[in-house]
N, C-alpha and C positions, 0 to 999 in steps of 0.2 A: 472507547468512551470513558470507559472506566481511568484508564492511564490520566486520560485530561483532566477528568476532575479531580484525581490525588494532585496530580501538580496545581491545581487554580487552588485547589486547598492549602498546599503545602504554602503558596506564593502570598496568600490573603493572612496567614500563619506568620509569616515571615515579615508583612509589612507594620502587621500589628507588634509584633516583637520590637521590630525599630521603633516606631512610633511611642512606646511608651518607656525604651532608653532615651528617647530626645528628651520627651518630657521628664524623665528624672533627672536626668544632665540639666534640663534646666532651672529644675529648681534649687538643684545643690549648687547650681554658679551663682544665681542670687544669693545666697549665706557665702560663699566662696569670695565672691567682689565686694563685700561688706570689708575682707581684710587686705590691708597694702603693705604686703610684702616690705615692698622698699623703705617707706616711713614706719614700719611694725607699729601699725596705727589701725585700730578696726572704729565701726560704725554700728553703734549696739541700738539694736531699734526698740520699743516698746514690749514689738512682737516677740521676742525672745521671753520677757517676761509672761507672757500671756500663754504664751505656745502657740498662736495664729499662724495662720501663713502669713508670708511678708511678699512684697509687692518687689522691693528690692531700692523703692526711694531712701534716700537719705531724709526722712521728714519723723520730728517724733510728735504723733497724733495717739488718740485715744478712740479708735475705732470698735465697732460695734463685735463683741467677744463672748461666746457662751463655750468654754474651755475645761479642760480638766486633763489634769497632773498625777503625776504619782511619784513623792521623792520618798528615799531612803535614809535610813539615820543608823550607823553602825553595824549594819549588817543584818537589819532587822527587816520585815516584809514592807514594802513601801505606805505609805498610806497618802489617799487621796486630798487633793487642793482642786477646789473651784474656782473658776473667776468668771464674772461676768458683769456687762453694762456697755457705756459708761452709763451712770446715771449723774445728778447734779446735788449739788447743796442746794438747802433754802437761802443763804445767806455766805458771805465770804467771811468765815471768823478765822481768816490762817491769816498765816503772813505772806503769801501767794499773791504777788503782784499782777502777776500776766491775768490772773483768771477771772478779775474786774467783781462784780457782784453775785455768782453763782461759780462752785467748783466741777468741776467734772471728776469722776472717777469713777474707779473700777471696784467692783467688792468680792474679798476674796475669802472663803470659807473653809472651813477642817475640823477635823475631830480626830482627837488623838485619848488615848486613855486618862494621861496625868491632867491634858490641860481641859479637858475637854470641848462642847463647841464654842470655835476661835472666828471672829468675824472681824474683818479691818477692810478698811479703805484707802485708797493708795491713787497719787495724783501725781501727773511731773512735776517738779519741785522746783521753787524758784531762780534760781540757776539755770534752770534747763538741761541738766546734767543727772538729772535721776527720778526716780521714784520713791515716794516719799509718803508718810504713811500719816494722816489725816485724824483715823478713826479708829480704836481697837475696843472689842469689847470680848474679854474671858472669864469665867468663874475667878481666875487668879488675884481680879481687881475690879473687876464689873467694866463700866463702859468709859471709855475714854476717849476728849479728844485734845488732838495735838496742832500746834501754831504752824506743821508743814516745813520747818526749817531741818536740813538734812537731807539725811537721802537712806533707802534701802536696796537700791537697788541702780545701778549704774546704767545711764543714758548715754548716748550722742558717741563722740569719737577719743577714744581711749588708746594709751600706746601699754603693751606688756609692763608690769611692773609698776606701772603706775600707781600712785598713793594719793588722794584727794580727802581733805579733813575740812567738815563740817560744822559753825560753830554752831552749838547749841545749850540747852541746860547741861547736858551728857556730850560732848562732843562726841562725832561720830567721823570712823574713818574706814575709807574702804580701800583697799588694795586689791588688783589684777593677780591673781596668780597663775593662771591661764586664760591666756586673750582669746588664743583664737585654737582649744586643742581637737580632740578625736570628733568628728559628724559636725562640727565648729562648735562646740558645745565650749561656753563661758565658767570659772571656776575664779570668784572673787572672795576674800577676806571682808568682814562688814565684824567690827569694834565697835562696840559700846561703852564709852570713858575709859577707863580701868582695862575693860574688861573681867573683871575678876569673876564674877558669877556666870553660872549657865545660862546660854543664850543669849549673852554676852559679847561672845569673842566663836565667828563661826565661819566656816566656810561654804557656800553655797555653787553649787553648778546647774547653769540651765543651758536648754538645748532646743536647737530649732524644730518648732511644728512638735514640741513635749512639753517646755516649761521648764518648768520646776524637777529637779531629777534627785538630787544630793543634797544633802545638808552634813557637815560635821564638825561637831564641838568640838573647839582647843580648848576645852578645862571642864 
């Protein structure tokens, strides 16, 4: 009796074992089939930005997100980024044609020592090619809001190396430096005119069902 039920145990062990490799295999194929090989062209969903799980559509929507990050900046201990909503505008004062008389977006939170707390709101941008930052409000300059032209963060279907520039007051340009690398995790280049000042000219990596992971100044 004994004999039977170490084997019904070991067997119930065993099914559970497979059962939650299937499930991980299938959630790394969805980030895995976001990339095509053959045209080195991936499919950068929303959810990357957010750290959501993704579903595995090719759609860029603003679904419902209570998320949190933790990126790193030179080798220092990470510190936390929230995001959550979307919520809406009272009013469409961007240059955001798709979003007719109320914006949707996401609002994204931090606190860091020099800047301290940092609040912005972030919407796909009129292209349909990014995210694009609305609203910011820091001790550094108080509260601001922005027309939505540009982008911070790269949407839709990108090939390696790629370079896409933004016109704006400040043109804005973002380059691929890795598409699709380690856990498929994203590492793009994002210039601010010049770039000559801090935060500026930086390189960012995000990662699926994480977010936000890396940040590092080029100056």
């Amino acid at each position: 009796m004994n004999h039977y039920l170490k084997l019904l145990l070991i067997s119930f062990i065993s099914v559970l074992i497979l059962s939650c490799t299937a499930f991980t295999n299938e959630e790394n194929s969805v980030w895995d089939k976001a990339y095509n090989s053959r045209t080195n062209q991936r499919f950068i969903p929303v959810e990357l930005f957010t750290g959501a799980k993704w579903d595995g559509k090719h759609e860029l929507t603003l679904k419902k997100v209570s998320t949190a990050a933790c990126a790193s900046s030179g080798g220092k201990q990470c510190e936390n980024y929230y995001i959550t909503g979307p919520y809406k505008t009272k009013q469409n004062n961007t240059k955001i044609e798709w979003a007719d008389n109320e914006v949707p977006y996401y609002r994204r939170t931090f606190s860091t020592r020099g800047m301290g707390e940092v609040e912005s709101f972030f919407t796909i941008n009129n292209s349909k090619d990014g995210l694009v930052r609305i609203y910011d409000k820091r001790k550094q300059w108080g509260a601001r809001n922005y027309s939505g032209l540009g982008s911070k963060f790269p949407l839709g279907y990108w090939k390696q190396g790629e370079v896409r520039i933004y016109e704006s007051r400040n043109p804005i340009k973002i380059e691929i430096i890795e598409l699709n690398g380690s856990d498929n995790c994203l590492t793009f280049r994002w210039v601010k005119g010049k770039g000559e000042r801090k935060n500026m000219d930086n390189n960012y990596t995000f990662c699926p069902e994480r977010g936000f992971t890396k940040i590092i100044h080029n100056n």
